[in-house]
ROGU-381520 format. One line per 3 residues: their letters; for each residue x, y, z of C-alpha. Coordinates in steps of 0.25 Angstrom, whole numbers, plus 5000, padded with zeros to 4 digits. Last residue first. Example, Ala and Ser with C-alpha at 12.3 -4.5 7.8 and 13.67 -1.06 7.14 Angstrom:
// residues 2
sa> 5055,4996,5029 ~ 5049,4982,5031
This chain:
// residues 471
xxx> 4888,5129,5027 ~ 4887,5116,5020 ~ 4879,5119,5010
xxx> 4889,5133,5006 ~ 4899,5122,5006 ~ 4891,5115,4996
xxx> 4886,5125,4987 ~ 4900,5132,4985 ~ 4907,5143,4992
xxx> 4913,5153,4981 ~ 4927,5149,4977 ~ 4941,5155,4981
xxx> 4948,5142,4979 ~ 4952,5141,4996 ~ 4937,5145,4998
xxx> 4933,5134,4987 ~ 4941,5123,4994 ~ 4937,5127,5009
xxx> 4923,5127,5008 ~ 4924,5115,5000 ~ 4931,5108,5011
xxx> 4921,5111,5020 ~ 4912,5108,5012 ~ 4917,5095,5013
xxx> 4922,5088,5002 ~ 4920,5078,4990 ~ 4906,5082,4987
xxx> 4909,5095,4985 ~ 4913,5089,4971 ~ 4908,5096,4961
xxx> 4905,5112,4970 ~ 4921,5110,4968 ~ 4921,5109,4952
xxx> 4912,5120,4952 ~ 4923,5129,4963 ~ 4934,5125,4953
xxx> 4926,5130,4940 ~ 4924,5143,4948 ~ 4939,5146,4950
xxx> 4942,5156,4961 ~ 4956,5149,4963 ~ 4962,5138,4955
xxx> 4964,5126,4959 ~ 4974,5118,4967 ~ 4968,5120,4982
xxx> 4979,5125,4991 ~ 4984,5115,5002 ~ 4983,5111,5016
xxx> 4969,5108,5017 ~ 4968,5101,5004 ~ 4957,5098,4996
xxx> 4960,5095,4980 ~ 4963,5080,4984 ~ 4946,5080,4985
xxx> 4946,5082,4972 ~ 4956,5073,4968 ~ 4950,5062,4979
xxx> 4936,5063,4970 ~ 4943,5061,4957 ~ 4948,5047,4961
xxx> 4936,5042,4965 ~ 4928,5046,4955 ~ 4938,5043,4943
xxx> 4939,5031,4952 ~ 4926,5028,4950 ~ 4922,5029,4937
xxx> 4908,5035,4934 ~ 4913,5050,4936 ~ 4905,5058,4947
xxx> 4919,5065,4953 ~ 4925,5063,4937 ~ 4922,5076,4935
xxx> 4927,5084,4947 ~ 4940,5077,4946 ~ 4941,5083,4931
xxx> 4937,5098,4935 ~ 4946,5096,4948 ~ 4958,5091,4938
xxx> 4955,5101,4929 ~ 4954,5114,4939 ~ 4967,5111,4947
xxx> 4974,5098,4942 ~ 4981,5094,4931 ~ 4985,5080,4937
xxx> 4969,5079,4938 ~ 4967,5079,4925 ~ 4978,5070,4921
xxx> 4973,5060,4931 ~ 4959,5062,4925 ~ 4965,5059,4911
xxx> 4970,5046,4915 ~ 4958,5042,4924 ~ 4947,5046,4911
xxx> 4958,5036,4902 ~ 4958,5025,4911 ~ 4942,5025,4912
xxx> 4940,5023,4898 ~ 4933,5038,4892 ~ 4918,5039,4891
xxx> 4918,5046,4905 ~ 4926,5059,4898 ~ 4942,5059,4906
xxx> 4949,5060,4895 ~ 4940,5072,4889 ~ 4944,5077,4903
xxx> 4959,5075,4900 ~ 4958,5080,4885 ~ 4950,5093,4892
xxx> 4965,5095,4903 ~ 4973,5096,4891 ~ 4986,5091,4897
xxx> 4997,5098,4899 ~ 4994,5098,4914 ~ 4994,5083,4915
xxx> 5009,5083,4911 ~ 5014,5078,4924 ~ 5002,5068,4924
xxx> 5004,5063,4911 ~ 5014,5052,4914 ~ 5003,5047,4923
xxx> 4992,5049,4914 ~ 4998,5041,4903 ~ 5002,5028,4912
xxx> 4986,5030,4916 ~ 4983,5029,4902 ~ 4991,5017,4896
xxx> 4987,5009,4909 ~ 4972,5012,4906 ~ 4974,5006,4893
xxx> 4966,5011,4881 ~ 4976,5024,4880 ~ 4968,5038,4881
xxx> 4977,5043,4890 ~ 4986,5037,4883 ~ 4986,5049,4872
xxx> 4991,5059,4882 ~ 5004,5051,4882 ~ 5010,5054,4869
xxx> 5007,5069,4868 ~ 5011,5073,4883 ~ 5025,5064,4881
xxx> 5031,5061,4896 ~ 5045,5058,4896 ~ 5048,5055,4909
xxx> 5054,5042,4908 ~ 5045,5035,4919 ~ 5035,5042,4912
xxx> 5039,5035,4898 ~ 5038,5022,4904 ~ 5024,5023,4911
xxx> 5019,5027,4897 ~ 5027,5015,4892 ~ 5020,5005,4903
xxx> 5007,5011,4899 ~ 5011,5006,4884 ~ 5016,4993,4887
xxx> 5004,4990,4898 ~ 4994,4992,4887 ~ 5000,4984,4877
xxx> 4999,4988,4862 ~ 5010,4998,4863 ~ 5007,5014,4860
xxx> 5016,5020,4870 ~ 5027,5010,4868 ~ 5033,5018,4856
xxx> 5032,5030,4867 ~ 5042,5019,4877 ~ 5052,5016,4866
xxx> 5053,5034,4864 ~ 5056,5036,4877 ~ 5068,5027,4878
xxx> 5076,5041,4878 ~ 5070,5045,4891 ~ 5078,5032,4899
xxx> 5075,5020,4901 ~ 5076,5013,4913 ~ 5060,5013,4919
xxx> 5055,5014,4906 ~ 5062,5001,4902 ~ 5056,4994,4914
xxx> 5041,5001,4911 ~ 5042,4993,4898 ~ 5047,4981,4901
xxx> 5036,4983,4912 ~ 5026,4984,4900 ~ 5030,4971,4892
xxx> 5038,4971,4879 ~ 5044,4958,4875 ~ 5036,4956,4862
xxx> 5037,4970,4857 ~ 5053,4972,4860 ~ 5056,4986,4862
xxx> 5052,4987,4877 ~ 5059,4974,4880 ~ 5072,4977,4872
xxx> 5071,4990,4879 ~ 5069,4984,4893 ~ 5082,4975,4892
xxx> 5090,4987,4886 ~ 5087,4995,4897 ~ 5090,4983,4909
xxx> 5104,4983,4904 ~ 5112,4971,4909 ~ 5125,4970,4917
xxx> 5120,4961,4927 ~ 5119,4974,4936 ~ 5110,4979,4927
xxx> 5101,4968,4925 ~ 5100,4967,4940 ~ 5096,4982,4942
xxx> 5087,4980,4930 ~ 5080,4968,4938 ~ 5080,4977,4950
xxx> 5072,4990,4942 ~ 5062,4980,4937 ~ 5060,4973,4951
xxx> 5057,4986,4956 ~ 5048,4990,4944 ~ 5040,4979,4947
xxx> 5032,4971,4933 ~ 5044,4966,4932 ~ 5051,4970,4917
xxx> 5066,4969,4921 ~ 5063,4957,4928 ~ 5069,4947,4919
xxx> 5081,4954,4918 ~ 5084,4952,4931 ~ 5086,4938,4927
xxx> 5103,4941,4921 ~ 5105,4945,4936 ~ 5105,4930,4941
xxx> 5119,4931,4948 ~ 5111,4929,4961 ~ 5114,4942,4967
xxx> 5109,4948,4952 ~ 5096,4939,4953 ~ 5094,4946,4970
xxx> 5088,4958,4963 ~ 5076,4952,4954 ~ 5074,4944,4967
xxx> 5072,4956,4975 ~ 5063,4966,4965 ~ 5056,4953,4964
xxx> 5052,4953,4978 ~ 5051,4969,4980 ~ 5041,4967,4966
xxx> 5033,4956,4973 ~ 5024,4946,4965 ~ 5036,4938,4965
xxx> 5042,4931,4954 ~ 5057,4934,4955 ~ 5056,4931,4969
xxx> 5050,4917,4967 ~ 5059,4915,4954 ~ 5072,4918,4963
xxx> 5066,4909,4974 ~ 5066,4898,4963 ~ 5078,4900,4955
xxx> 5087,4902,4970 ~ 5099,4908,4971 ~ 5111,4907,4979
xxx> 5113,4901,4994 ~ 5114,4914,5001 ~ 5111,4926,4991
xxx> 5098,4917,4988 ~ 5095,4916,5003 ~ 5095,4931,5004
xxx> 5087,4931,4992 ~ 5076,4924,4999 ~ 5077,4930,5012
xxx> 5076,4945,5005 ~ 5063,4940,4997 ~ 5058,4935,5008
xxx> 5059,4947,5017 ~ 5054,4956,5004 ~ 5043,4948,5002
xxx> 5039,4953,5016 ~ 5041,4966,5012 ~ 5033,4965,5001
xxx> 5021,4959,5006 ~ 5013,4950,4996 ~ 5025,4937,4998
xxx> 5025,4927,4987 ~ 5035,4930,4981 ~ 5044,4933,4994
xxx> 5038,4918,5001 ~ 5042,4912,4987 ~ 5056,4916,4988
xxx> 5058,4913,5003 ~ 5053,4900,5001 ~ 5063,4897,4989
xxx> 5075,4903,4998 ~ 5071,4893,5009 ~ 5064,4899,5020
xxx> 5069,4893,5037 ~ 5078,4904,5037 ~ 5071,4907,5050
xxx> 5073,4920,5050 ~ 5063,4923,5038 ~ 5052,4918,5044
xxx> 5052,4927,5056 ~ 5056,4938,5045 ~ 5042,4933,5037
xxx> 5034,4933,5049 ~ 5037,4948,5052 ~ 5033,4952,5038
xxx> 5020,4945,5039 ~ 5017,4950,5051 ~ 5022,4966,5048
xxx> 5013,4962,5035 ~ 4999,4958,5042 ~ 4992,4949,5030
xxx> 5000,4938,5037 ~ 5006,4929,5028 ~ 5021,4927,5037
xxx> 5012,4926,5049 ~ 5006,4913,5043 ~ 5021,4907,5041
xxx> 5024,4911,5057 ~ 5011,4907,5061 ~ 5016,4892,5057
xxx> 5026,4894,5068 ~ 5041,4891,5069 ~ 5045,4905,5075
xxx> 5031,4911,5077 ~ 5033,4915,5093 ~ 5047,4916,5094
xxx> 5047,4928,5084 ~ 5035,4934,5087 ~ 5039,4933,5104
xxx> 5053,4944,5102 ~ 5045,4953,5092 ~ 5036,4953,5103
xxx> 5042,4956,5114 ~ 5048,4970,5106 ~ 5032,4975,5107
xxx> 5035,4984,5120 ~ 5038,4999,5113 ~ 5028,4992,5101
xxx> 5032,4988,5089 ~ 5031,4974,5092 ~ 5015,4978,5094
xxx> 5014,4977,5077 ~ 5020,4962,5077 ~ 5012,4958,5088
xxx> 4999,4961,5081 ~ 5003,4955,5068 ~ 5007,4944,5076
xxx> 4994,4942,5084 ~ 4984,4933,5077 ~ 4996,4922,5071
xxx> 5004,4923,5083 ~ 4992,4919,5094 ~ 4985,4908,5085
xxx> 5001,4901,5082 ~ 5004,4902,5097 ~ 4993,4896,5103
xxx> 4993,4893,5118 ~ 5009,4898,5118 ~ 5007,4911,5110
xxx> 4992,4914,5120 ~ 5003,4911,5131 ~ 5012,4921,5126
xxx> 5002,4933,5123 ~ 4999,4932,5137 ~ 5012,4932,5142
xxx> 5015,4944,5134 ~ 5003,4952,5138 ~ 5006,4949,5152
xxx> 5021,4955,5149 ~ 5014,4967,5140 ~ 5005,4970,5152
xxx> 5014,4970,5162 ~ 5023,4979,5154 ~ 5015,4990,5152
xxx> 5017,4996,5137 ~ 5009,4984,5132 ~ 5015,4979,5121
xxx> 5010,4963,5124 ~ 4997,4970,5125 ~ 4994,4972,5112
xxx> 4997,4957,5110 ~ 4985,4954,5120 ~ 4977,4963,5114
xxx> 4979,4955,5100 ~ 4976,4943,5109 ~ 4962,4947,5117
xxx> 4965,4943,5130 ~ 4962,4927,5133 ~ 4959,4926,5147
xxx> 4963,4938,5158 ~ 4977,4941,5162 ~ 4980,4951,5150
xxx> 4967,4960,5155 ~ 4975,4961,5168 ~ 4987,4968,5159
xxx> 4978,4976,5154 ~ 4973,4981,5164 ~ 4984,4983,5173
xxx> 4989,4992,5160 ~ 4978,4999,5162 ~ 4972,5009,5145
xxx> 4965,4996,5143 ~ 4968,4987,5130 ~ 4967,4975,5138
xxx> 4956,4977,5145 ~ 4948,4983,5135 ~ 4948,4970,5130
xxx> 4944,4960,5141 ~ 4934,4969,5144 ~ 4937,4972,5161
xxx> 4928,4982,5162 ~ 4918,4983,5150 ~ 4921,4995,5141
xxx> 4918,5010,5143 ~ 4925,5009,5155 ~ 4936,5020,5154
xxx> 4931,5029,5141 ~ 4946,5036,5136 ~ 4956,5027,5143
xxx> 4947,5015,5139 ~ 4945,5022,5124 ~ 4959,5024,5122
xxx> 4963,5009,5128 ~ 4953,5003,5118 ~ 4959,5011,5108
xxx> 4972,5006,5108 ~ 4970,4991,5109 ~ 4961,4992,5097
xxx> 4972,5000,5089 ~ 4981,4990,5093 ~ 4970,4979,5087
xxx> 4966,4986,5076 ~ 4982,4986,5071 ~ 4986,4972,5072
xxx> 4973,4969,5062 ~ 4982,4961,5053 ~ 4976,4948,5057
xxx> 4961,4949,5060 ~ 4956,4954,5073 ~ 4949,4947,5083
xxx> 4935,4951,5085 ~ 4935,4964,5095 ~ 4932,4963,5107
xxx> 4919,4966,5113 ~ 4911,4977,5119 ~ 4897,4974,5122
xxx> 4899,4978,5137 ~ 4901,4991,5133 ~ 4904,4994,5118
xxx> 4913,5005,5119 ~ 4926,5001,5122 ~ 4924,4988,5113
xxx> 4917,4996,5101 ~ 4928,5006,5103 ~ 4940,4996,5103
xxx> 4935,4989,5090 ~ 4934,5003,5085 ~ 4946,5006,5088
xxx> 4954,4994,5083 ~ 4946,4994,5068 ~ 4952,5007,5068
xxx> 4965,5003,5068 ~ 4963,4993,5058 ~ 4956,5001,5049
xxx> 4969,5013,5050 ~ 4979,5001,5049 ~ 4972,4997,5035
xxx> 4971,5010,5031 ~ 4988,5012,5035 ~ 4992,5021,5045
């Protein structure tokens, strides 16, 4: 379960518990906002816990506890009384007794008919999730129906809820009613990517129908979306425009790099020489050009991409760094000096292909790397490094930085610690080591003394002030 589900869930309960248990002052609560599906099935569950569990704690016959309550006779009298609560109502169009779902439905009907636009626009989300349900088939039958033709139908389509959003892009789809241009422009511009990708399909579609299309192919090709690029990059060989690909062979996306070289290729180009000519041109070269040829190159390019090491632009040289990894020939010696680079891009490539070399590293250059007077890109470089050694360095160098002035280094050195401190697994330092147990006595701070306890008996270390505090 998502955080956000998590919050939204325990929004429900508490709603509930402030209702069950507030008396006579117990009250409903405030409509929700869209994309709130979940607080209200939650809600709907736990009043029906607490009733089962406290019967009578709230006001007989509240409207609300009514219809949530644990009797079906109940809740099906509560759907008979004036205006029930609307997202309870839905609820109830599932109910596992049928004479409640059917005076559910005609319920929820009338409302539809007395305001249809007001009643689709605040329950679809809602609906969408009950469909799920053993009984929620009924719905998928009413949606349909229901928005066909409507203005909801477009505002459902940029709802902040994604099942929504989704759903209201097939219902849109199936009325061919888009021209390839709309379609286009609705995959561009589309922040979810899996409805861009309905668009997207539809707009290709009717491109492998009636031909291609300059404008949707520009709308495609300009996407904020690398799955939407990615697509249109694809769809210029079905089009008989393979020779563009090449254009794309530098996108910012990595997916819609590797589709640009799989058009190229199948248009009987070489994406290799194409990068090469790039990475070797000064005035052409640009740091995905760089990352591209990297990503078909082969061990013997090495050499291009160290000649890149010391380029002018930042993002050339971090792109090389990146490059070289992606090769796998990491140099010790050449890459140990980027940790001092002036970009912070430069440095964090080097840590990263230095990380399955971090033990060969002189553990005293990393920690005068990590000395406050250094740029903060270079004290988070080294500390990685630190930290990928591990055992007795990596807690000396976490321990450090636990009152540092920056805080991530804080932040961030404080969860290693505490990742140290498993149940299930051995601790990985050494044994009977005082220097461990001082480090420890540090950052007490960050456990229980319980925990402590356990992590100095499990080290073979005397008890320290704290636990013998709290014992």
């Amino acid at each position: 379960m998502g955080a956000r589900r998590e919050r939204a869930v325990l929004a429900g309960r508490e709603s509930a518990s402030r209702l069950m248990h507030g008396g006579e002052s117990g009250h409903t609560p405030e409509p929700l906002p869209e994309g709130s599906v979940h607080t209200w099935i939650a809600f709907d569950q736990a009043v029906r816990e607490i009733q089962r569990r406290h019967h009578g704690t709230a006001p007989d016959g509240h409207p609300v506890v009514a219809l949530c309550h644990p009797d079906g006779h109940v809740r099906e009298d509560a759907l008979r009384g004036a205006d029930p609560v609307p997202e309870l109502l839905a609820i109830r169009c599932t109910d596992w007794v049928p004479a409640v779902r059917e005076q559910a439905r005609r319920v929820l009907l009338g409302a539809m008919a007395a305001d249809p636009a007001g009643t689709l626009r605040r329950l679809t989300p809602l609906l969408l999730r009950l469909a799920r349900r053993e009984h929620g088939a009924w719905v998928l039958e009413l949606l349909p129906l229901a928005l066909r033709g409507t203005q909801v139908q477009a505002e459902l389509r940029a709802s902040a809820d994604l099942p929504t959003r989704r759903y209201a892009a097939r219902l849109s789809l199936e009325t061919g009613r888009f021209g390839v241009r709309e379609l286009a422009r609705l995959a561009a511009a589309e922040l979810d990517p899996q409805t861009g990708q309905l668009w997207a399909d539809a707009a290709l579609a009717s491109m492998a129908a009636d031909g291609p299309d300059d404008e949707a192919f520009a709308s495609l090709l300009g996407s904020h979306s690398p799955a939407v690029r990615a697509a249109g990059v694809t769809a210029l060989r079905r089009a008989g425009w393979a020779a563009r690909a090449a254009e794309h062979l530098t996108d910012r996306s990595g997916l819609v790099r590797a589709c640009a070289r799989w058009a190229v290729r199948q248009d009987g180009g070489d994406p290799y020489g194409r990068y090469r000519e790039l990475v070797e041109d000064p005035g052409r070269i640009t740091p995905y050009a760089v990352t591209g040829f990297a990503e078909c190159a082969g061990r013997g390019d090495a050499p291009l991409l160290r000649g890149l090491l010391a380029h002018p632009d930042n993002a050339v040289r971090a792109a090389a760094v990146g490059g070289l990894r992606l090769l796998d020939t990491t140099d010790i010696a050449l890459l140990r000096p980027l940790l001092d680079d002036p970009s912070a891009a430069v440095a964090r490539e080097a840590s990263l292909s230095l990380r399955a070399s971090a033990g060969q590293l002189p553990a005293d250059w990393l920690r005068a790397r990590m000395e406050p007077g250094r740029p903060v890109h270079t004290r988070r470089a080294a500390y990685r490094l630190l930290h990928e050694q591990g055992g007795v360095a990596g807690l000396r160098a976490a321990v450090e930085l636990l009152a540092d002035d920056d805080p991530t280094l804080r932040r961030t050195a404080a969860q290693h610690v505490q990742s140290l401190w498993s149940p299930y697994r051995p601790l990985a330092l050494p044994v009977r080591d005082p220097e461990v147990g001082a480090l420890l006595d540090r950052c007490t701070g960050l456990f229980s003394d319980w925990v402590i306890r356990q992590m100095r008996s499990r080290l073979g270390l005397p008890a320290g002030p704290s636990t013998a505090d709290g014992y």
